[in-house]
C-alpha atoms as one frame of an Amber mdcrd trajectory, in Angstrom:
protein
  82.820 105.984 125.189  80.874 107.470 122.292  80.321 107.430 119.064  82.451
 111.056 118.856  85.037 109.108 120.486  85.579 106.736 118.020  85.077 109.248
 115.349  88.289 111.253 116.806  90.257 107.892 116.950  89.663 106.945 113.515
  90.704 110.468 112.067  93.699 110.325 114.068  95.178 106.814 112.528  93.322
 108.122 109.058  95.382 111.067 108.583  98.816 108.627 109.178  97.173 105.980
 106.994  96.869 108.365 104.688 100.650 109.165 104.815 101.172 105.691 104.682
  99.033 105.292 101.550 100.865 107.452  99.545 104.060 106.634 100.470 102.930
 103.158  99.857 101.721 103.921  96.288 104.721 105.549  95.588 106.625 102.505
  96.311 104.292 100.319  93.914 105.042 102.937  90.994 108.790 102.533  92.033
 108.342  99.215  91.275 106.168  98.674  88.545 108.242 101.211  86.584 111.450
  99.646  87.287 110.239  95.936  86.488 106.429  96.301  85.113 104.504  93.157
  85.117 107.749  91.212  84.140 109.271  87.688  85.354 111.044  89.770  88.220
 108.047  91.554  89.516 105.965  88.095  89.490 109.412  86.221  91.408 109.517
  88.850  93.858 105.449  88.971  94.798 105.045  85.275  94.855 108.521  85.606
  97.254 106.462  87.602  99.781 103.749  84.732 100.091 105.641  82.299 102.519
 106.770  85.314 104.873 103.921  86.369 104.914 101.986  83.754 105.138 103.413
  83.074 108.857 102.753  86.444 109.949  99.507  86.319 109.073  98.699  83.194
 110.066 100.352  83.196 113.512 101.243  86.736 114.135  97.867  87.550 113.018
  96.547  85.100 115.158  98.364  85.704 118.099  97.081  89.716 118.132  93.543
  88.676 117.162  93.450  86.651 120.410  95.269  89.113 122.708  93.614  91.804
 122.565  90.421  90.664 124.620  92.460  88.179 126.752  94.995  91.031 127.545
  91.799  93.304 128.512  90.113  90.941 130.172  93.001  90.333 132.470  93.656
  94.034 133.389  90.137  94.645 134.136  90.288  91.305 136.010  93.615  90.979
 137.663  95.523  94.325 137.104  98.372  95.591 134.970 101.157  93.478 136.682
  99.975  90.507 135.584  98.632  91.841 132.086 102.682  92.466 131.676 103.438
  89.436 132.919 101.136  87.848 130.260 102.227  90.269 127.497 106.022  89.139
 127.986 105.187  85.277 127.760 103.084  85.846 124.504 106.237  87.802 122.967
 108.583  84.869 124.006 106.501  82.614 122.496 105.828  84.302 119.773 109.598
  84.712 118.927 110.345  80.623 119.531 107.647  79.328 117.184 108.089  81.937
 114.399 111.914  81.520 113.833 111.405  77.907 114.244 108.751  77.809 111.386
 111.294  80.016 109.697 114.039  78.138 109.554 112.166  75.194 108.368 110.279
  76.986 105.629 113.985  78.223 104.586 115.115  74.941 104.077 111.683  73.757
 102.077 111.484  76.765  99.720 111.978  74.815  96.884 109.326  72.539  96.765
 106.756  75.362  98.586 107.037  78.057  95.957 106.851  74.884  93.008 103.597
  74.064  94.994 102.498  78.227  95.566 103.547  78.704  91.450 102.878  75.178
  89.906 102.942  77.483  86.368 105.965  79.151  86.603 109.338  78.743  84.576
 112.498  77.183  86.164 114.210  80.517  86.141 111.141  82.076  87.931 110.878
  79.256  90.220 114.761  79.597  91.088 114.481  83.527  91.631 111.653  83.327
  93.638 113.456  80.866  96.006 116.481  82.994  96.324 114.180  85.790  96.601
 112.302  83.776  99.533 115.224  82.559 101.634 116.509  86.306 101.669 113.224
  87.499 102.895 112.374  85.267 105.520 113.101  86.452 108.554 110.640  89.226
 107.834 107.695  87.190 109.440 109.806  87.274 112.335 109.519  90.896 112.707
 106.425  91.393 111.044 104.874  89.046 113.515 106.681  91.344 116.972 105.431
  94.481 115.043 101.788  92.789 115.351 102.037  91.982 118.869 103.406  95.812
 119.911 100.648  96.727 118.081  98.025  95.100 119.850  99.220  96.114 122.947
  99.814  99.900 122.035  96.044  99.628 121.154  94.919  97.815 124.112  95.826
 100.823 125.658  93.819 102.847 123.243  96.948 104.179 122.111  96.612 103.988
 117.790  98.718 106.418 115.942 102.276 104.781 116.565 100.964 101.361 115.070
  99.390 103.218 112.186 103.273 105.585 111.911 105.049 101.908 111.053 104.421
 101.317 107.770 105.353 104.882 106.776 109.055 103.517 107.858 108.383 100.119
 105.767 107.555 101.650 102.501 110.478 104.297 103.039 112.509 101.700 103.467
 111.617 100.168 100.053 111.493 103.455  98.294 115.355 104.036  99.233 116.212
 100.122  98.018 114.792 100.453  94.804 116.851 103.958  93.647 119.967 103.039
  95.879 120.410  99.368  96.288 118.384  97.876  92.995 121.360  99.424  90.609
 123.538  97.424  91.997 122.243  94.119  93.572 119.164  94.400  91.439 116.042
  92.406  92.622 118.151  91.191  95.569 118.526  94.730  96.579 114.856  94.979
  96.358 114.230  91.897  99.038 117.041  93.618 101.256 115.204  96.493 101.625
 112.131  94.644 101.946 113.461  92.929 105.003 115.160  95.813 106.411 111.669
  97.776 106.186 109.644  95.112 108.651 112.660  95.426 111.094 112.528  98.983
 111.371 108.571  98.830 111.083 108.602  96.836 114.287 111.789  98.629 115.741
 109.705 102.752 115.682 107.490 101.503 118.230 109.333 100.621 120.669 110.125
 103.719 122.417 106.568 104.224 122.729 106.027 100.375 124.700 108.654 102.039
 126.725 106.087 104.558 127.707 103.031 102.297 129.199 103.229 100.648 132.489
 104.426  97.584 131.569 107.648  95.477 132.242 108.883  93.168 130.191 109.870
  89.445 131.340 112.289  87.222 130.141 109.740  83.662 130.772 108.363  80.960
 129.536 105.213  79.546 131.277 102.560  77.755 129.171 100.972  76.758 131.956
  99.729  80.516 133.067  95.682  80.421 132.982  96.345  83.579 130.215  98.605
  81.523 127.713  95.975  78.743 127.737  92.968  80.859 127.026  95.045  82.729
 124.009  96.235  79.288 122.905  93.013  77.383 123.269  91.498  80.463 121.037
  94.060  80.608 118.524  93.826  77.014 117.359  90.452  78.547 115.171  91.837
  81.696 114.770  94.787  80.029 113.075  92.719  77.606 110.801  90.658  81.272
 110.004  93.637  83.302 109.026  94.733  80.068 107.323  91.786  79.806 105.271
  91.588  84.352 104.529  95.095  83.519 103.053  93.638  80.364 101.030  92.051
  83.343  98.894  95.328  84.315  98.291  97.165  81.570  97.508  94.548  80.235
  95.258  94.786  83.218  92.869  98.482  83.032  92.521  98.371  79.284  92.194
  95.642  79.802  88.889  97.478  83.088  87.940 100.421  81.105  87.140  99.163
  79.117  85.076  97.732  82.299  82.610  99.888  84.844  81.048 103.458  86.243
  81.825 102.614  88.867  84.408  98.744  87.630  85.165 100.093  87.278  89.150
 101.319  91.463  88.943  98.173  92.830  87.461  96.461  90.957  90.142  99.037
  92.452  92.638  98.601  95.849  91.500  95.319  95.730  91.649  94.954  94.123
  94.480  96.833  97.173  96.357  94.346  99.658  94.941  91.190  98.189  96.182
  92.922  97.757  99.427  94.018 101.307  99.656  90.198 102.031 100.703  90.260
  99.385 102.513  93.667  99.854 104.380  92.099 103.350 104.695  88.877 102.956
 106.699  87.919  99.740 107.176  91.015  98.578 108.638  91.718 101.868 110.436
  88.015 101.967 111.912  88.108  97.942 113.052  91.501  98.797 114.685  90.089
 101.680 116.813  86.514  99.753 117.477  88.498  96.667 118.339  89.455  97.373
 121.996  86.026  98.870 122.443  84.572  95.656 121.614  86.517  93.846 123.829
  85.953  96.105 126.554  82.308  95.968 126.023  82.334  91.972 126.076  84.691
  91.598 128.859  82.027  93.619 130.866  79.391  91.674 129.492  77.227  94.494
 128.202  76.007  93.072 124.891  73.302  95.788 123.657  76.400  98.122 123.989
  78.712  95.848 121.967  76.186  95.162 119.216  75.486  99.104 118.855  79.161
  99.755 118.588  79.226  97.211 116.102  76.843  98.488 113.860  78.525 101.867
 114.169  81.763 100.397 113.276  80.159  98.990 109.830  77.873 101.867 109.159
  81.380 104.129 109.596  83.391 101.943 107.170  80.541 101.876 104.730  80.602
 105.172 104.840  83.859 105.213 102.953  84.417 102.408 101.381  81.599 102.237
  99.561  81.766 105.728  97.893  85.607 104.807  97.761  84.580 101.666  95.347
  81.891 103.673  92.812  84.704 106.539  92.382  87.268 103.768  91.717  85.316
 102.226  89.609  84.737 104.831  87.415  88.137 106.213  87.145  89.930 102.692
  87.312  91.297 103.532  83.679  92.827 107.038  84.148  94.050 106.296  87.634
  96.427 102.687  86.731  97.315 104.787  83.887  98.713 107.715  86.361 100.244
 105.861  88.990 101.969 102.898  86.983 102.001 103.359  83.383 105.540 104.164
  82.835 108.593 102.511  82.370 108.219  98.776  81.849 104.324  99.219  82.657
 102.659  99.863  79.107  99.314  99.583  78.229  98.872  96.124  78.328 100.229
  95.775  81.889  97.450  98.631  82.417  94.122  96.424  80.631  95.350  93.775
  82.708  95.146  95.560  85.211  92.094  97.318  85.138  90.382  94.051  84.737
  91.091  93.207  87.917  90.735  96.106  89.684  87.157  96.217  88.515  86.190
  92.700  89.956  87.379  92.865  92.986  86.341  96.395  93.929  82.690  94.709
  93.780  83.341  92.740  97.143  85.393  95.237  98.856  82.136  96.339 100.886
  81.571  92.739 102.185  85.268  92.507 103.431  84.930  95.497 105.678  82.153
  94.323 107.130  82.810  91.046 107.640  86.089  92.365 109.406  84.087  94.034
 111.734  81.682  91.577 112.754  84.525  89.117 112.633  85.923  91.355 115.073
  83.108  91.132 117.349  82.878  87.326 117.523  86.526  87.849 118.557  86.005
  90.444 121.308  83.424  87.543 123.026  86.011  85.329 122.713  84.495  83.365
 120.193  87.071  82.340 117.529  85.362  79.033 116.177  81.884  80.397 114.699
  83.847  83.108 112.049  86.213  80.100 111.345  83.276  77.726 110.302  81.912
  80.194 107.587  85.546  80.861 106.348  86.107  77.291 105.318  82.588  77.376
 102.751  83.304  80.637 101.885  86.924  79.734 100.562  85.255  76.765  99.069
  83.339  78.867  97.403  85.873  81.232  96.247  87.842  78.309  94.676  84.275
  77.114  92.734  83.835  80.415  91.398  87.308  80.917  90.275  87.787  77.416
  88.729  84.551  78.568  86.704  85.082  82.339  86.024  88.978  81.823  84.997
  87.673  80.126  81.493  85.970  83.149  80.647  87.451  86.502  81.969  90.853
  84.694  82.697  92.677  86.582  85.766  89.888  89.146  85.979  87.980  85.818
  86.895  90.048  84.937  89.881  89.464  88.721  91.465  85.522  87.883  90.823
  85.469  84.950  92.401  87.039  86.157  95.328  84.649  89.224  95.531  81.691
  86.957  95.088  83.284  84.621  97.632  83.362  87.620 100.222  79.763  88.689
  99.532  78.825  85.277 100.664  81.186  85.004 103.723  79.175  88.799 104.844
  75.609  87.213 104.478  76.716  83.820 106.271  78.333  85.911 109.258  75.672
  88.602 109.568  73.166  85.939 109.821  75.201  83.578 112.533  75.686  86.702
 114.516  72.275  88.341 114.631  71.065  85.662 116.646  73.669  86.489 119.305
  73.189  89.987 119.435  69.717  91.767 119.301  71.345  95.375 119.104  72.348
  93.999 115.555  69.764  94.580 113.874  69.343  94.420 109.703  67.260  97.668
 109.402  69.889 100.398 110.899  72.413  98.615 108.786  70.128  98.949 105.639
  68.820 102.377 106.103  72.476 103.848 106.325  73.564 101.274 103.650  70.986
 102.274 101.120  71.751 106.032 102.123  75.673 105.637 101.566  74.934 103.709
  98.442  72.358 106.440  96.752  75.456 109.123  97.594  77.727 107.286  96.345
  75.848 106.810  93.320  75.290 110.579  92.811  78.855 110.666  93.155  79.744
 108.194  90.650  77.862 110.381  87.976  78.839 113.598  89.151  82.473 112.072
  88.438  82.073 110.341  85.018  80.405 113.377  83.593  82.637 115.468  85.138
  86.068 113.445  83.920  84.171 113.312  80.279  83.912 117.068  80.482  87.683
 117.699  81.055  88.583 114.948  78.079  87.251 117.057  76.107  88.686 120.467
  77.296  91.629 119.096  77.680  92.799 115.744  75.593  96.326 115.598  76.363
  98.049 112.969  77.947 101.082 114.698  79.751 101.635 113.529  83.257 100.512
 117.033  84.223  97.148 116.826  82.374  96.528 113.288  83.936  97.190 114.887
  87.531  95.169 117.659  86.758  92.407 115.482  85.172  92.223 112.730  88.058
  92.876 114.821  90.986  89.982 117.460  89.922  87.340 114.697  89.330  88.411
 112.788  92.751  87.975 116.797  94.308  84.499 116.930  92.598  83.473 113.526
  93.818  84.136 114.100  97.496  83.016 117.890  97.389  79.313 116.072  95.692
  79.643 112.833  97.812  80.098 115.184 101.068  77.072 117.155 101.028  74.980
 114.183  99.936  75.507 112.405 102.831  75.136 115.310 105.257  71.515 116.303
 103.430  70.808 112.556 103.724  71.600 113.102 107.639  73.406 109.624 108.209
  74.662 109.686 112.079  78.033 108.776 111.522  78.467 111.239 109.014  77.554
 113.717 111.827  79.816 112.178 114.487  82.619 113.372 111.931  81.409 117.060
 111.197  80.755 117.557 114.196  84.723 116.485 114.996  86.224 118.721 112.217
  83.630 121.669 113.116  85.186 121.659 117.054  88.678 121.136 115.648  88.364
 124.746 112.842  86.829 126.551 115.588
């Protein structure tokens, strides 16, 4: 497969990500404008932690580690025992998360007083109620992984990447239908009902690839070993990824009413790059990784790795700088109304700002990360985890004194910086197709773009303050959306005059698909 191949993938799931996006924005403003950065909205975030905390610990695991298996073992052994395989992993799956469920049900109490040490006994009571009702979601979050994984095993993407369209729908509808009368309940009901249905849409398409589906149990099958034996690091990784997490809301809680939203909301705008094109890009590169390893060809698996960073760079970065500059204008367009006022928009700005300086490393490391995982190694990414969450807690403990929750979002961009350097380093001696001067020569490309971009866009926004200083919603739209128009119109030919390949692969794509 080529480089064009990938390209093609990645547009496909980045046109339904970009669906997703939006619809997933809109939910946030939903939200924020029916609770702001209030006791509610803080209750109902730290409510999602536990949840999700076993989905991404074990469901995350679990697809991390079955992808290459699962590959492996149709190239190997055929597609009747790759189902066979499949089946067990579900049953599994379902056992140990609705056992861990239940439990964590039953210990809410004392695990959100230990997630929120800071908040108030009528915050720590909501968010228990809150938890309990929202439980079983890792239970379906955790299927929705696995079908997932298998839909792109078989190099199938753009169902996967149509099920969160269904989950923030499902939100959207709870909030104006269900929130005027059950309130914040209503909002975990539809929460829940969102990660049924997000797992539910794809099964029709499972349906469609040869597989059957088995109603066993058999740890002893040579495939169940080999996923187990891997996920014990994978597990103690995703573990640790979340420890970033968990850390900030544990600190948060201790700062200001509504520290743990502002974090939140900003949180979800430096992901929406990320959620965009790094994740979309590692998804698609994934299975061609594994393939790669599975046959053993290692130049070809370290060249498709540096494509797969090189691509995401090429948009997250850019993504960042234009972020960056219009961090103000844009939290005031999508959340300040309602209960959001200006303060819930400084605080969140603040944030926003720090951690959109290590959203760069996490892509990366997510790839390369990725490609430790498609040679079956889950130990080495593991390792550098643990320091780099050590690290992450240093920085916070020291930043937090002076730049209070914009301190936490710091440390955990400085923390991620780190984690990049440590992994890059461990893998280059693995993989001599790796190597640090194609990643720099794009990198400093992208970066010089993106930088012509940024300062096409400031001067550009300052321009149109001027011309226009209004603050209807209708100017703000206008305002934004013209100077995010400008930036990719100037960030778009830069790149193509600076001739970066995988900035060609995608030209090339749109030029076949126009004519």
């Amino acid at each position: 497969m080529s480089g064009k191949t990938i390209a093609k993938a990645t547009s496909i799931i980045l046109i339904l990500s970009i669906l997703s996006r939006i619809l997933g924005f809109v939910r946030e403003q939903v939200i924020a404008a029916q609770y702001g950065t209030s006791i509610y909205t803080d209750a109902y975030v730290v409510s999602l932690i536990l949840p999700n905390l076993i989905y991404v610990i074990i469901g995350g695991a679990i697809a991390t580690t079955f992808i290459p298996v699962f590959t492996d073992t149709i190239i190997q052994k055929g597609e009747k025992e790759a189902s066979l395989l499949a089946s067990l992993i579900i049953n599994l799956s379902i056992i140990g998360v609705l056992g861990i469920s239940g439990l964590g049900i039953i210990l809410s109490p004392g695990l959100i007083s230990l997630i929120a040490p800071g908040f108030s006994a009528e915050a720590k009571g909501l968010a228990v109620e809150l938890t309990r009702i929202m439980f079983p979601s890792a239970l379906f979050l955790t299927l929705s992984a696995l079908a997932g994984a298998l839909l792109n095993s078989f190099k199938k993407f753009a169902p996967p990447a149509f099920a969160p369209i269904v989950f923030s729908l499902s939100i959207i509808l709870a909030v104006l239908f269900l929130v005027p009368h059950l309130g914040i309940y209503g909002l975990a009901l539809g929460t829940l009902l969102g990660t049924l249905l997000q797992f539910m849409i794809q099964i029709p398409f499972l349906r469609g690839l040869n597989l059957s589906y088995q109603l066993k149990i058999q740890l002893t099958h040579p495939g169940v070993k080999k996923i187990l034996i891997l996920m014990v690091p994978a597990l103690i990784g995703t573990s640790v990824n979340q420890l970033y997490v968990i850390i900030d809301k544990i600190l948060a809680s201790t700062l200001t009413t509504g520290s743990i939203s502002a974090l939140n909301y900003a949180n979800k705008l430096t992901f929406l790059p990320y959620n965009l094109f790094a994740l979309a890009i590692s998804t698609v590169i994934y299975p061609f990784l594994s393939e790669h390893a599975a046959r053993k060809d290692m130049a070809r698996l370290g060249e498709y790795a540096v494509m797969g960073i090189n691509m995401m760079w090429l948009f997250t970065i850019p993504a960042s700088v234009g972020l960056l500059v219009l961090a103000d204008p844009l939290v005031k367009l999508l959340f300040e109304r309602g209960a959001f006022d200006q303060t819930s928009t400084a605080m969140t700005v603040l944030a926003l700002k720090f951690y959109l300086l290590g959203l760069f490393a996490q892509g990366a490391t997510q790839i390369l990360n990725r490609t430790y995982f498609s040679m079956q190694d889950t130990k080495t990414p593991v390792k550098i985890s643990l320091f780099s969450v050590l690290l992450n807690f240093i920085f916070s403990l020291i930043l937090i004194r002076y730049l209070a929750h914009g301190g936490l979002a710091l440390g955990t961009s400085l923390a991620a910086i780190c984690n990049l350097v440590l992994v890059y380093i461990s893998i280059q001696r693995r993989l001599d197709t790796l190597p640090p001067a194609s990643l720099l020569a794009a990198g400093g490309k992208i970066v010089l773009a993106s930088i012509i971009m940024g300062i096409a866009v400031s001067l550009f926004y300052s321009g149109l303050e001027k011309v226009l200083p209004f603050s209807g919603i209708s100017y703000q739209i206008i305002k934004v959306s013209s100077a995010i128009l400008i930036g990719c119109v100037v960030y778009t030919i830069s790149i193509l005059l600076l001739r970066i390949k995988e900035a060609e692969y995608l030209k090339n794509l749109l030029l076949r698909k126009t004519s």
